[in-house]
MOPAC internal coordinates of N, CA, C and O (Angstrom, degrees):
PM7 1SCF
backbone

  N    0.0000 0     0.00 0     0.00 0    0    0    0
  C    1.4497 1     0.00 0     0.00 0    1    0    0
  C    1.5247 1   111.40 1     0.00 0    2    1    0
  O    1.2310 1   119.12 1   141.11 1    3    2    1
  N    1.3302 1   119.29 1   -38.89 1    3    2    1
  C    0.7985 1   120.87 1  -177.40 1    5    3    2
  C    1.7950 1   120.14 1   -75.55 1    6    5    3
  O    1.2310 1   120.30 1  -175.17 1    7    6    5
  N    1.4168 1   117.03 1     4.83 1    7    6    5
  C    0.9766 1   115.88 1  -176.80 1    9    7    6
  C    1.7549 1   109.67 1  -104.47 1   10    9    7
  O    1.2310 1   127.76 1   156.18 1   11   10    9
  N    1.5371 1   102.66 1   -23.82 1   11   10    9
  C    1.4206 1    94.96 1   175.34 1   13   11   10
  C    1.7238 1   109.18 1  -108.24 1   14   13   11
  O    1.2310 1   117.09 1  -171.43 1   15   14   13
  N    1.3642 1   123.14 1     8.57 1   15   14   13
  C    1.5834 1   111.31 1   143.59 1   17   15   14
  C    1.2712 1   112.06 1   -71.68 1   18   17   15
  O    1.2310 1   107.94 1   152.07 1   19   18   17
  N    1.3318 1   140.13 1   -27.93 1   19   18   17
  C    1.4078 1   120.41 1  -176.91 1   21   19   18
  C    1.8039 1   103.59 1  -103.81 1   22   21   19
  O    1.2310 1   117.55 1  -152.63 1   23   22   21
  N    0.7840 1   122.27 1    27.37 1   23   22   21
  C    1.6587 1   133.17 1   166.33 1   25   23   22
  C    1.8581 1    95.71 1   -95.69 1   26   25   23
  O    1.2310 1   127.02 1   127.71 1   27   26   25
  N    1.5133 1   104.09 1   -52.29 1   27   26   25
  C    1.8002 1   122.31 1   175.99 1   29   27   26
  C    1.2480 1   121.98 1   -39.41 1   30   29   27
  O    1.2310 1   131.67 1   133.63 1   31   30   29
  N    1.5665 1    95.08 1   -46.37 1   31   30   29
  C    1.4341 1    97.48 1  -162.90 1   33   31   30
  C    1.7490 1    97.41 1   -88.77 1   34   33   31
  O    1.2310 1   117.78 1   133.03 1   35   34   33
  N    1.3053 1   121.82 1   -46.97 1   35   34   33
  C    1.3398 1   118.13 1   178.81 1   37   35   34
  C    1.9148 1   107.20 1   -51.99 1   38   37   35
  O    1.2310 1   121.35 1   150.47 1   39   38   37
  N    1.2312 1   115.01 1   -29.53 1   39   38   37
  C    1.3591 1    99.75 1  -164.82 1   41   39   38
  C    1.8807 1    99.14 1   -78.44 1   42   41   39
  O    1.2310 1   116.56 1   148.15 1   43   42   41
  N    1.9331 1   124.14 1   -31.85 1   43   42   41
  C    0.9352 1   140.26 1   128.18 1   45   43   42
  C    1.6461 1   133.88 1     3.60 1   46   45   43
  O    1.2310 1   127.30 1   102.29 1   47   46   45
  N    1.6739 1   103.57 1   -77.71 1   47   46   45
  C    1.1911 1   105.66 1   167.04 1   49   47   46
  C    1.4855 1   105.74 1   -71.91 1   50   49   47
  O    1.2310 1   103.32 1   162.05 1   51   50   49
  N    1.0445 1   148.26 1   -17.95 1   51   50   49
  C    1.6988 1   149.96 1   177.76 1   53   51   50
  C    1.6332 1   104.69 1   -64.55 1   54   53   51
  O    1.2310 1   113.50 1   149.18 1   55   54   53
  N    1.1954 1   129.90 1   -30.82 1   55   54   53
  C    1.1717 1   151.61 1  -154.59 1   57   55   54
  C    1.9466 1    92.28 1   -91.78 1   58   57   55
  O    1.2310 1   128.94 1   111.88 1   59   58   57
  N    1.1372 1   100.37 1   -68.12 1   59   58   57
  C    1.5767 1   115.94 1  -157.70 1   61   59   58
  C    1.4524 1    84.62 1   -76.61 1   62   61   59
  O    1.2310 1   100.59 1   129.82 1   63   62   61
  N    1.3669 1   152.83 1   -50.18 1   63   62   61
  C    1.2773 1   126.60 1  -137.53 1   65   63   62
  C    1.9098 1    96.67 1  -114.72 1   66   65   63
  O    1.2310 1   121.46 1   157.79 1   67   66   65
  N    0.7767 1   114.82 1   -22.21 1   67   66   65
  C    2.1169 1   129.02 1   176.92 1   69   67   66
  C    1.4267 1    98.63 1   -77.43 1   70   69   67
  O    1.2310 1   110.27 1   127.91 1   71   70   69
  N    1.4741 1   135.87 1   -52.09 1   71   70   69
  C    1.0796 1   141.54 1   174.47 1   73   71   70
  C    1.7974 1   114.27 1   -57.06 1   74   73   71
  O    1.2310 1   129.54 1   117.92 1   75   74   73
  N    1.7935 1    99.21 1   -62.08 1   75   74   73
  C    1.0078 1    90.23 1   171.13 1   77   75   74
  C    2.0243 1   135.87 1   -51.38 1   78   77   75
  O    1.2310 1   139.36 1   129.10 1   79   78   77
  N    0.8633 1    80.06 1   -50.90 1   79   78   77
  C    1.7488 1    89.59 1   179.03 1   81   79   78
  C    2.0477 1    94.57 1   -60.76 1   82   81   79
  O    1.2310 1   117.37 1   135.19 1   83   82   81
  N    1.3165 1   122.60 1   -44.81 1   83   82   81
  C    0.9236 1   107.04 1   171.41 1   85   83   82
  C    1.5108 1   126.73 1   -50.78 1   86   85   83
  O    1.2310 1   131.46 1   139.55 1   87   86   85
  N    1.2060 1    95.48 1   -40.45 1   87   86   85
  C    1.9768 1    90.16 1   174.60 1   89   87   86
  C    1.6260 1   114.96 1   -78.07 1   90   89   87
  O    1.2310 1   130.79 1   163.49 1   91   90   89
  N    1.4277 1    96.78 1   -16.51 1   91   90   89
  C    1.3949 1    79.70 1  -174.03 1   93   91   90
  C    1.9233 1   113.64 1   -81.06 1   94   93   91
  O    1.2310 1   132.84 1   170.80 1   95   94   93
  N    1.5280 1    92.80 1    -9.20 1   95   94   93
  C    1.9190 1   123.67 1  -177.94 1   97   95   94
  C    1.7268 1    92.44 1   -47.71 1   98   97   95
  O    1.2310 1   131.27 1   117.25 1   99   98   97
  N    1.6440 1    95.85 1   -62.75 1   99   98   97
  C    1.4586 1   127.89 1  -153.99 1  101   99   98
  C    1.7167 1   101.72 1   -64.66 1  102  101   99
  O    1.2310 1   118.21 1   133.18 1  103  102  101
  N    1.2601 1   121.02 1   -46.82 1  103  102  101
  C    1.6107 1   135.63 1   177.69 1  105  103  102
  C    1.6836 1   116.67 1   -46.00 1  106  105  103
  O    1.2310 1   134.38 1   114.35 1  107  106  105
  N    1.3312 1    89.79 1   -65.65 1  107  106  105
  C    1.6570 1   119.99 1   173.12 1  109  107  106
  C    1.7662 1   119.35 1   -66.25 1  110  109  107
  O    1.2310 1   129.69 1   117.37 1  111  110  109
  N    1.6044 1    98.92 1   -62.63 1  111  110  109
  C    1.7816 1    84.16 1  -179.44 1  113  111  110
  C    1.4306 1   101.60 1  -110.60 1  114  113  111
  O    1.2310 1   109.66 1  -158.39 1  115  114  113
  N    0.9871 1   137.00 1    21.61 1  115  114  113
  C    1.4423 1   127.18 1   155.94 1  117  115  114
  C    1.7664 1   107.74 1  -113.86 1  118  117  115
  O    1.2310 1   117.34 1  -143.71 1  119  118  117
  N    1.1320 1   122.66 1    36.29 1  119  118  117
  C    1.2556 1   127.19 1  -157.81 1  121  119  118
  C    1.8446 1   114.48 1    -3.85 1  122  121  119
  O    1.2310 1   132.99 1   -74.32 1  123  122  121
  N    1.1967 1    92.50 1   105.68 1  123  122  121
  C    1.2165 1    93.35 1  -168.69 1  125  123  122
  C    1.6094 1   120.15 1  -130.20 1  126  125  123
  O    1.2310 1   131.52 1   171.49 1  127  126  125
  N    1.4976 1    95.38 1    -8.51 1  127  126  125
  C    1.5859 1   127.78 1  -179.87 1  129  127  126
  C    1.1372 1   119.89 1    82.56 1  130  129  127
  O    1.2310 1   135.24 1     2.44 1  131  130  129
  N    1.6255 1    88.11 1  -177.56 1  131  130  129
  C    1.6395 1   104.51 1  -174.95 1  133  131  130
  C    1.7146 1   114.70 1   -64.65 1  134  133  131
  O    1.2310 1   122.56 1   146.94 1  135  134  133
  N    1.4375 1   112.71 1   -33.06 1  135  134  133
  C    1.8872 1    82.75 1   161.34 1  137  135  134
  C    1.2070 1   133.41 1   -51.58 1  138  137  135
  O    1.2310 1   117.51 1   137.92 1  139  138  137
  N    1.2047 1   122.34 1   -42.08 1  139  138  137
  C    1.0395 1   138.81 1  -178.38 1  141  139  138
  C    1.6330 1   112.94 1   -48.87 1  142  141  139
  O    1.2310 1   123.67 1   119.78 1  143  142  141
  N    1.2609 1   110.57 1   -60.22 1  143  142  141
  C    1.1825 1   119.58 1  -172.74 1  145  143  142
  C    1.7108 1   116.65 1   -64.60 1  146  145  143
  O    1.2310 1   135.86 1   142.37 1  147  146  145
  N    1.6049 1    86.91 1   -37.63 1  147  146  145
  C    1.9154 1   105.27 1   177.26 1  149  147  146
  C    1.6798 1    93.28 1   -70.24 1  150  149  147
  O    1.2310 1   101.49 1   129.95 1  151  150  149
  N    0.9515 1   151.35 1   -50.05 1  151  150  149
  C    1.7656 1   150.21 1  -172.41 1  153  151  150
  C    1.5243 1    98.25 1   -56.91 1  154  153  151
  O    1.2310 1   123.95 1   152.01 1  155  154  153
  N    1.6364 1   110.03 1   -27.99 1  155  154  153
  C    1.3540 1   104.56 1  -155.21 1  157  155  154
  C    1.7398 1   100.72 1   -84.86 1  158  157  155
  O    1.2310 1   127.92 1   150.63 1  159  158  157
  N    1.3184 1   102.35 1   -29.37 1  159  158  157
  C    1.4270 1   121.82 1  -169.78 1  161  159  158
  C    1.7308 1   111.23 1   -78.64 1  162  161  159
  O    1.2310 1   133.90 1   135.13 1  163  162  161
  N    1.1763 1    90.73 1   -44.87 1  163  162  161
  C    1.6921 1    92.02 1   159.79 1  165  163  162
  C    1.5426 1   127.45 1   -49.25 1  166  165  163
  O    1.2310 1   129.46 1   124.57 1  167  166  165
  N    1.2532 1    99.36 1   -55.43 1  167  166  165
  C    1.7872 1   114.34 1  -178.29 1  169  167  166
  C    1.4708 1    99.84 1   -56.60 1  170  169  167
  O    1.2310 1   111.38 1   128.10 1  171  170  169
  N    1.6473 1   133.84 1   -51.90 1  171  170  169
  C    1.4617 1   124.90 1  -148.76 1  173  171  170
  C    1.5389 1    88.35 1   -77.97 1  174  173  171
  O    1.2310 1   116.66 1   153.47 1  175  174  173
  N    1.3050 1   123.95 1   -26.53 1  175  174  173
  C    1.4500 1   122.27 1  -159.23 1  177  175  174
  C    1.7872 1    97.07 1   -83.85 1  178  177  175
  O    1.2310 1   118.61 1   142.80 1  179  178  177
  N    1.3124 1   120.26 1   -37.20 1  179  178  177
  C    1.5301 1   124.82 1   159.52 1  181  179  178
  C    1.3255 1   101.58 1   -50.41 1  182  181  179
  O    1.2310 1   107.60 1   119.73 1  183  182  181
  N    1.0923 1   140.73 1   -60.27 1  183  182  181
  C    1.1780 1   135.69 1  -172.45 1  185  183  182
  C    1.8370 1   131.65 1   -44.51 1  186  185  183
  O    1.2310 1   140.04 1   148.09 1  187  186  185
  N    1.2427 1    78.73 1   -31.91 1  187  186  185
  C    2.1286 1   101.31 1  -163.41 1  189  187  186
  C    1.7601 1    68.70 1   -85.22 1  190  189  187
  O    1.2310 1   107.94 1    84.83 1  191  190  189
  N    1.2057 1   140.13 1   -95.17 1  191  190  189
  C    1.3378 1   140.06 1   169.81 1  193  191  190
  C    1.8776 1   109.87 1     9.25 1  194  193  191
  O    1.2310 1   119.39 1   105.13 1  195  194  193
  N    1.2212 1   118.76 1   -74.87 1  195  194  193
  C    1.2790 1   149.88 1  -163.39 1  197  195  194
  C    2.2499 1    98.75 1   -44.20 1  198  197  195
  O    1.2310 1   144.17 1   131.81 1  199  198  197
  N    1.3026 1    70.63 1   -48.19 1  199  198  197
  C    2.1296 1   106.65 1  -163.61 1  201  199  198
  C    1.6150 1    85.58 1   -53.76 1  202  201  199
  O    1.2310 1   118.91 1   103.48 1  203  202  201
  N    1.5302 1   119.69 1   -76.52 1  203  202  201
  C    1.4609 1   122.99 1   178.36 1  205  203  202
  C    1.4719 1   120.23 1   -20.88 1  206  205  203
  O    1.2310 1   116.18 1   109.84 1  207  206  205
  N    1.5088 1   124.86 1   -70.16 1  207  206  205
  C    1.0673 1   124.85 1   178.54 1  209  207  206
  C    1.7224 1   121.45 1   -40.32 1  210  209  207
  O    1.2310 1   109.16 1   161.01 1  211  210  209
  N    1.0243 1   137.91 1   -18.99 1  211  210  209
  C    1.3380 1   142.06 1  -145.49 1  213  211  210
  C    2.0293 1    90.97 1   -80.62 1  214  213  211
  O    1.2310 1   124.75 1   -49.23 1  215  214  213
  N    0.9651 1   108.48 1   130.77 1  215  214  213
  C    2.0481 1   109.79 1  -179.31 1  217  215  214
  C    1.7774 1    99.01 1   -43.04 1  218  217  215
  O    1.2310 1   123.01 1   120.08 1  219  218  217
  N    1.2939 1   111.84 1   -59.92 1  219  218  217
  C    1.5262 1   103.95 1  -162.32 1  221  219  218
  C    1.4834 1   102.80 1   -54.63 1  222  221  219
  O    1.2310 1   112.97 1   -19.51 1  223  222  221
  N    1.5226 1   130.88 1   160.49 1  223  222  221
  C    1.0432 1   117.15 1  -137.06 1  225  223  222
  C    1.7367 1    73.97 1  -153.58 1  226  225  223
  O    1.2310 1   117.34 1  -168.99 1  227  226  225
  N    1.4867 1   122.66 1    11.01 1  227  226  225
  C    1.6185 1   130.67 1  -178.37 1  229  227  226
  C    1.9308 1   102.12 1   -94.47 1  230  229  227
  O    1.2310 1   115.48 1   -99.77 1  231  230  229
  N    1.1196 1   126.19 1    80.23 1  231  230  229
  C    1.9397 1   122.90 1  -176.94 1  233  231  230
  C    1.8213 1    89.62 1   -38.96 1  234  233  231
  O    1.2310 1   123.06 1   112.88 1  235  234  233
  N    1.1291 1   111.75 1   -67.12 1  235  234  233
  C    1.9995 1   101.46 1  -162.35 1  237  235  234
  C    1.5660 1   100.04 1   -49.65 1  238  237  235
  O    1.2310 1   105.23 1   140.35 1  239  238  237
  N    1.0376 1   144.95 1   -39.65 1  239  238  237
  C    1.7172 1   146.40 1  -152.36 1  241  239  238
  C    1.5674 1    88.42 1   -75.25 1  242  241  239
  O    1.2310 1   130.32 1   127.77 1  243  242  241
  N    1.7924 1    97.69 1   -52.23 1  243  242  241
  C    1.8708 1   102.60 1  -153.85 1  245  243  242
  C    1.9174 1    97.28 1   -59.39 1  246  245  243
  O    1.2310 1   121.47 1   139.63 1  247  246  245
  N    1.4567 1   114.79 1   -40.37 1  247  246  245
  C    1.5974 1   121.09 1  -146.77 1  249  247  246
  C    1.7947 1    82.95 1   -95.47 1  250  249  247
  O    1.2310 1   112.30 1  -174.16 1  251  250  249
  N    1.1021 1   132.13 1     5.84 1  251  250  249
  C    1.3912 1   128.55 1  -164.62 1  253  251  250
  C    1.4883 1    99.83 1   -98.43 1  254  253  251
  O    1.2310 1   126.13 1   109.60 1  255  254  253
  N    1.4684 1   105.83 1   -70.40 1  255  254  253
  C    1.6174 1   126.43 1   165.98 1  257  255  254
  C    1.2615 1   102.49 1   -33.42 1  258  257  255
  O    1.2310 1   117.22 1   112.66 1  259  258  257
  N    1.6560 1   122.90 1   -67.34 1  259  258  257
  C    1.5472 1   137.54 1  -140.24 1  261  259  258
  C    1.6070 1    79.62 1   -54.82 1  262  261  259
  O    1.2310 1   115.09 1   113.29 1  263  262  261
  N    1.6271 1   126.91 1   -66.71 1  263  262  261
  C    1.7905 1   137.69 1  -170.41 1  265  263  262
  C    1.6549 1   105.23 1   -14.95 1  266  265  263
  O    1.2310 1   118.93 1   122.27 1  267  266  265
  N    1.8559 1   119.65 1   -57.73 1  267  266  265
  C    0.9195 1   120.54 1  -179.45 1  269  267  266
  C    1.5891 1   117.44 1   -72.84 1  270  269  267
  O    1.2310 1   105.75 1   157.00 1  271  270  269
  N    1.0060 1   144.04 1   -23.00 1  271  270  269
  C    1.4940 1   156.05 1   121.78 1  273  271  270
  C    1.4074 1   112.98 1   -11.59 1  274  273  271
  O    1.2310 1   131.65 1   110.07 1  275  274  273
  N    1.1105 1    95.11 1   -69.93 1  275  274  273
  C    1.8552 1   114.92 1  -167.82 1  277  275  274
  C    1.7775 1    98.03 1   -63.04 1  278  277  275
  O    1.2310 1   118.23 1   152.97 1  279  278  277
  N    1.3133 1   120.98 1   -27.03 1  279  278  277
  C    1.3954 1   135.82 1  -170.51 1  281  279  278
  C    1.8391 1   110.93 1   -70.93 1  282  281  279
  O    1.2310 1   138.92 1   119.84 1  283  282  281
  N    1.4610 1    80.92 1   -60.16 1  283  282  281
  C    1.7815 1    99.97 1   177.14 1  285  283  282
  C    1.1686 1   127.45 1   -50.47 1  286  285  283
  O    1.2310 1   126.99 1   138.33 1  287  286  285
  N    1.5505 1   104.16 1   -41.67 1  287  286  285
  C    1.1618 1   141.50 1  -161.32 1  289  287  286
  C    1.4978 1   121.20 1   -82.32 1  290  289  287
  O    1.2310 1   124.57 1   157.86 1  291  290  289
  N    1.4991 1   108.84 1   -22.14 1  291  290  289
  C    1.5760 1   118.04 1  -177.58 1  293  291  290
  C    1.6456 1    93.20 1  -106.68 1  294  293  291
  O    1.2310 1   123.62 1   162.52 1  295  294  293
  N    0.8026 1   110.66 1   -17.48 1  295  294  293
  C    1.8726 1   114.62 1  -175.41 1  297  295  294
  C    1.5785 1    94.98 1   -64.14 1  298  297  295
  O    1.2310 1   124.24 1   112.74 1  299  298  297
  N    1.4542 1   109.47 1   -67.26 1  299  298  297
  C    1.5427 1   123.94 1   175.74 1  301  299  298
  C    1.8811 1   108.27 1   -40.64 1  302  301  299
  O    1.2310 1   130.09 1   110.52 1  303  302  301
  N    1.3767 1    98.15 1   -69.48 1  303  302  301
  C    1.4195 1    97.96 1  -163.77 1  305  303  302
  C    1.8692 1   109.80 1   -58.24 1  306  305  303
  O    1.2310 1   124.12 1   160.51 1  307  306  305
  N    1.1502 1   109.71 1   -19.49 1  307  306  305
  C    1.2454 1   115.14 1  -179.17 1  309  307  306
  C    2.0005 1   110.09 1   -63.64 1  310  309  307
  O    1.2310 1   139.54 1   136.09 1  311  310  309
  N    1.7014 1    79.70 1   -43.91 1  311  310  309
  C    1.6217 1    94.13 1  -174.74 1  313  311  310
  C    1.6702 1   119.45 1   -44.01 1  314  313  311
  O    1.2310 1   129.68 1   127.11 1  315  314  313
  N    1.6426 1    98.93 1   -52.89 1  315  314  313
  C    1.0333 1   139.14 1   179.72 1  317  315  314
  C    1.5170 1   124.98 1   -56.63 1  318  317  315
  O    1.2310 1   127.97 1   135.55 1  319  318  317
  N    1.1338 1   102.26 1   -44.45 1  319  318  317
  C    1.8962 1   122.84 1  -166.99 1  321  319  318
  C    1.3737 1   102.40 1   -96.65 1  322  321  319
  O    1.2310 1   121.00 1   121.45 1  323  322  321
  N    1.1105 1   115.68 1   -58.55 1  323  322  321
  C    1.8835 1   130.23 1  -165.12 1  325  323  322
  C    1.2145 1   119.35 1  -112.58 1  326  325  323
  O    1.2310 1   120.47 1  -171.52 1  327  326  325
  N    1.7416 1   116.70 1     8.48 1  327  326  325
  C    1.4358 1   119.47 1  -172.80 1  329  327  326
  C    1.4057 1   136.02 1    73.53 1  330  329  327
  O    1.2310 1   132.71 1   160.80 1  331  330  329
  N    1.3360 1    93.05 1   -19.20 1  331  330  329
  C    1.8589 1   108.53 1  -177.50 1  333  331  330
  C    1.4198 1   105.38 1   -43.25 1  334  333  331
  O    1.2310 1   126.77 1   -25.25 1  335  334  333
  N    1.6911 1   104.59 1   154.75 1  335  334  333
  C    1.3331 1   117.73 1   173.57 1  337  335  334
  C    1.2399 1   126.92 1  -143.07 1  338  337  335
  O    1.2310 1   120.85 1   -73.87 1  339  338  337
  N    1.4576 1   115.97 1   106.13 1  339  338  337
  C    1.4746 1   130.31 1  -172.98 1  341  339  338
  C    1.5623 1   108.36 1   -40.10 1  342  341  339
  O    1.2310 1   123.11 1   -50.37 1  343  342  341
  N    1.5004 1   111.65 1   129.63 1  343  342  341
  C    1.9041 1   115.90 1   158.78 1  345  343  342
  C    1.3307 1    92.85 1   -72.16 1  346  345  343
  O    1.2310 1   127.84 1    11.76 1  347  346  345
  N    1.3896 1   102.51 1  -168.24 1  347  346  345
  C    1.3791 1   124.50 1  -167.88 1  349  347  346
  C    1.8004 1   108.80 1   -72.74 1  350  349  347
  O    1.2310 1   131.51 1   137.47 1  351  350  349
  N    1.7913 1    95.38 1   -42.53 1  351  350  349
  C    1.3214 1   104.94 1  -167.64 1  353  351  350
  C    2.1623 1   106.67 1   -72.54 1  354  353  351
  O    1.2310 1   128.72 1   142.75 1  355  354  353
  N    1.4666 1   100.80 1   -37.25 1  355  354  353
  C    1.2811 1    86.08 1   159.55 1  357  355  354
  C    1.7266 1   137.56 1   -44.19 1  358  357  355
  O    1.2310 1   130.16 1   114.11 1  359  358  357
  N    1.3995 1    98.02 1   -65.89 1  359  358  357
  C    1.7252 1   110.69 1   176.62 1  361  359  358
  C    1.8823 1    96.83 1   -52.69 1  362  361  359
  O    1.2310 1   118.38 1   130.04 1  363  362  361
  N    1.3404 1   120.69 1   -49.96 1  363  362  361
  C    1.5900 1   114.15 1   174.17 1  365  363  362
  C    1.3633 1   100.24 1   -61.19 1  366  365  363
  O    1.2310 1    84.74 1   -54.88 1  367  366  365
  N    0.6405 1   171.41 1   125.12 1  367  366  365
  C    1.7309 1   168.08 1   111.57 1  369  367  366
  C    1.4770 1    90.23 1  -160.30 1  370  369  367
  O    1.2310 1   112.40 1   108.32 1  371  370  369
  N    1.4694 1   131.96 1   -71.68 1  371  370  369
  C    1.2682 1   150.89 1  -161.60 1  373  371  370
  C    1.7688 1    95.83 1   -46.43 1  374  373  371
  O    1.2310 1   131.53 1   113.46 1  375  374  373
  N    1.4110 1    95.35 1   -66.54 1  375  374  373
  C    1.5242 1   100.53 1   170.02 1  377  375  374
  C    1.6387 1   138.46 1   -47.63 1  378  377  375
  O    1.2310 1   127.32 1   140.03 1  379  378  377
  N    1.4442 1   103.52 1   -39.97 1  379  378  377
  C    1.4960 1   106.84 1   160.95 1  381  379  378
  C    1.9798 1    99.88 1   -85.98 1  382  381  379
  O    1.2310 1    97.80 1    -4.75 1  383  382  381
  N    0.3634 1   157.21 1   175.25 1  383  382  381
  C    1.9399 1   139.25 1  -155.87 1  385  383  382
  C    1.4174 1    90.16 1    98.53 1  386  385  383
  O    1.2310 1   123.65 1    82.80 1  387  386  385
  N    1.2958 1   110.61 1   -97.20 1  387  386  385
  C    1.6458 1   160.19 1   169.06 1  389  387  386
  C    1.5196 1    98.67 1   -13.83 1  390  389  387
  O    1.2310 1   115.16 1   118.21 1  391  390  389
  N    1.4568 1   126.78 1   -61.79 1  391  390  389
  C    1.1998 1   123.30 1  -177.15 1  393  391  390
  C    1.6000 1   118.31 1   -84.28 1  394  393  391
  O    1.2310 1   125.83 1   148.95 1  395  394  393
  N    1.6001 1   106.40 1   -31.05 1  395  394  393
  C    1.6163 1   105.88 1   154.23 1  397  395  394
  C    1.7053 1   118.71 1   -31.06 1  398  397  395
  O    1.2310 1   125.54 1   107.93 1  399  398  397
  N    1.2265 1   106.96 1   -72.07 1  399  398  397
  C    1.5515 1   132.91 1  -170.40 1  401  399  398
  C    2.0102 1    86.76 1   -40.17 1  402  401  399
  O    1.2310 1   126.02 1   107.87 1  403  402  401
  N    1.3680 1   106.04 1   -72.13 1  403  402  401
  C    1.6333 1   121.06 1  -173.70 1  405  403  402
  C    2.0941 1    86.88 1   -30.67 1  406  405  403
  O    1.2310 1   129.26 1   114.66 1  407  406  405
  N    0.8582 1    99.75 1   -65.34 1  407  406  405
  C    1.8595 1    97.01 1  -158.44 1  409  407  406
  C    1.3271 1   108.31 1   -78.57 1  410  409  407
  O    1.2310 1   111.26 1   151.10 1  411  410  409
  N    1.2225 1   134.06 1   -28.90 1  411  410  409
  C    1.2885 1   136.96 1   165.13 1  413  411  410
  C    1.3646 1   102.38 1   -44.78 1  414  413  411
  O    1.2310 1   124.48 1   115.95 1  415  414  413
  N    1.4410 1   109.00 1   -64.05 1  415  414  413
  C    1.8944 1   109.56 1  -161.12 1  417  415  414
  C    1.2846 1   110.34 1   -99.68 1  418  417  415
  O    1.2310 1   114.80 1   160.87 1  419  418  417
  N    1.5394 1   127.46 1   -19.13 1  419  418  417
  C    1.3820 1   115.14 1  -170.41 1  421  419  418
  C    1.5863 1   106.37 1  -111.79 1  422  421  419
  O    1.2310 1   117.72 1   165.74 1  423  422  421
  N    1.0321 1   121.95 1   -14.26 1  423  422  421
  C    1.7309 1   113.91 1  -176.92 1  425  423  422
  C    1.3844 1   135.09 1   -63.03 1  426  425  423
  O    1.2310 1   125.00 1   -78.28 1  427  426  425
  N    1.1261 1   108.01 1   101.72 1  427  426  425
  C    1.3770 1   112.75 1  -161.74 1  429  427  426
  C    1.6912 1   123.88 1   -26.80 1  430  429  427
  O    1.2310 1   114.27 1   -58.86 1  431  430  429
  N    1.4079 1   128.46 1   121.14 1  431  430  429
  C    1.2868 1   140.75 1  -167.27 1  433  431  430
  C    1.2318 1   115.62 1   -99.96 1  434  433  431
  O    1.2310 1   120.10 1   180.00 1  435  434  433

């Protein structure tokens, strides 16, 4: 259980802090305003929040892993939000990212 609440929360904090900066993207250079930017500011600040919960109880391990997360994670939301479309070497990068995160947080200690 404890391995897929902290899979949750990283996919979670991916949500709150990619989004956020995304709205705040959307506020600023798509002039879109200050809600925008205030929604955006909310989410990153959910986020720093979000980070705590994770079991390991090491901040450099949690914010180390989260990078390869945070990596995957903007590739997707990009996909998703703005249409973008990963080359090969993106999704490869994302993927070694991806398996960092795996050995960083899950390898047996």
């Amino acid at each position: 259980m404890g391995l897929v609440r902290s899979i949750g929360l990283f996919l979670l904090a991916a949500v709150l802090e990619i989004g956020g900066a995304w709205l705040v993207w959307q506020g600023v250079r798509d002039h879109r305003g200050w809600a925008w930017i205030g929604g955006g500011l909310i989410a990153l600040g959910l986020y720093g929040f979000v980070a705590t919960l994770q079991p390991d109880a090491h901040f450099g391990r949690i914010l180390a892993a989260y990078g390869g997360v945070f990596v995957a994670g903007s590739l997707a939301w990009g996909m998703v939000a703005d249409g973008y479309r990963p080359d090969r070497f993106d999704v490869l990068g994302a993927l070694i990212c991806l398996a960092g995160v795996a050995v960083i947080m899950y390898a047996p200690r």
